[in-house]
N, C-alpha and C positions, 0 to 999 in steps of 0.2 A: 820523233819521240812521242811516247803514247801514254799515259797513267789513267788509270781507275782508280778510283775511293769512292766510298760508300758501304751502308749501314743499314740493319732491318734492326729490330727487338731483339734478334737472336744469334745473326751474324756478321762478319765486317770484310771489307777485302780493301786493300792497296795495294797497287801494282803496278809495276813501268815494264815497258816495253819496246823495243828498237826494230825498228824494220818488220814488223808481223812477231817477232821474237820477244817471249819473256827472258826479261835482265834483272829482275827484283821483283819478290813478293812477300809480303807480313802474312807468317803461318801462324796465327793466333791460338790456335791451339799446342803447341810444341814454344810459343814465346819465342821465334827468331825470327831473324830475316833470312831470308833462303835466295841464293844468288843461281839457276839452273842455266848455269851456260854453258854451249859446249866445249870439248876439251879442243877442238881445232881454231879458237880464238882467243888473240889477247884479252885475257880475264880482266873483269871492269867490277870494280868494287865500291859499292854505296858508303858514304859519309859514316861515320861509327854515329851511333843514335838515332837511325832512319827507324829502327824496329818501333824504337822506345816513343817516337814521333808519333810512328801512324798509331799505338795504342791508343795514345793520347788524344787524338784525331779521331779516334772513333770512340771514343768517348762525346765530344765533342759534338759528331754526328749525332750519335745517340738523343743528347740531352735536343738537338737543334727537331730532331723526329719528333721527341716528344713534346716539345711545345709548338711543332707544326699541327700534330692530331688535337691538339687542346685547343688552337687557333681554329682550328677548321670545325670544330663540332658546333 
């Protein structure tokens, strides 16, 4: 199992992953979670609120970026 998160000023991504294969990702723009799996596998579906998580999470990020750049200057 694989996940990314992470955050700039401008953009966010969260995402898991199984075997080299994305299973989940937060489309921040469209506000869903988007499950791209293919049709020759039993469909595996994320916890209801993973979307609503990682926004919250990159928020999070966010605030944590910006008192890293005020820390470091």
């Amino acid at each position: 199992r694989f996940r990314i998160a992470g955050c700039s000023d401008s953009d966010g991504e969260k995402m898991y992953a199984l075997d080299g294969e994305e299973m989940w990702y937060a489309d921040f723009i469209n506000k869903k979670g988007v499950e791209p799996q293919p049709s020759f596998i039993d469909h595996i579906s994320y916890v209801e609120g993973a979307y609503e998580s990682a926004e919250a999470n990159q928020q999070t990020c966010r605030q944590n970026l910006k008192l890293s750049a005020k820390a470091m200057k």
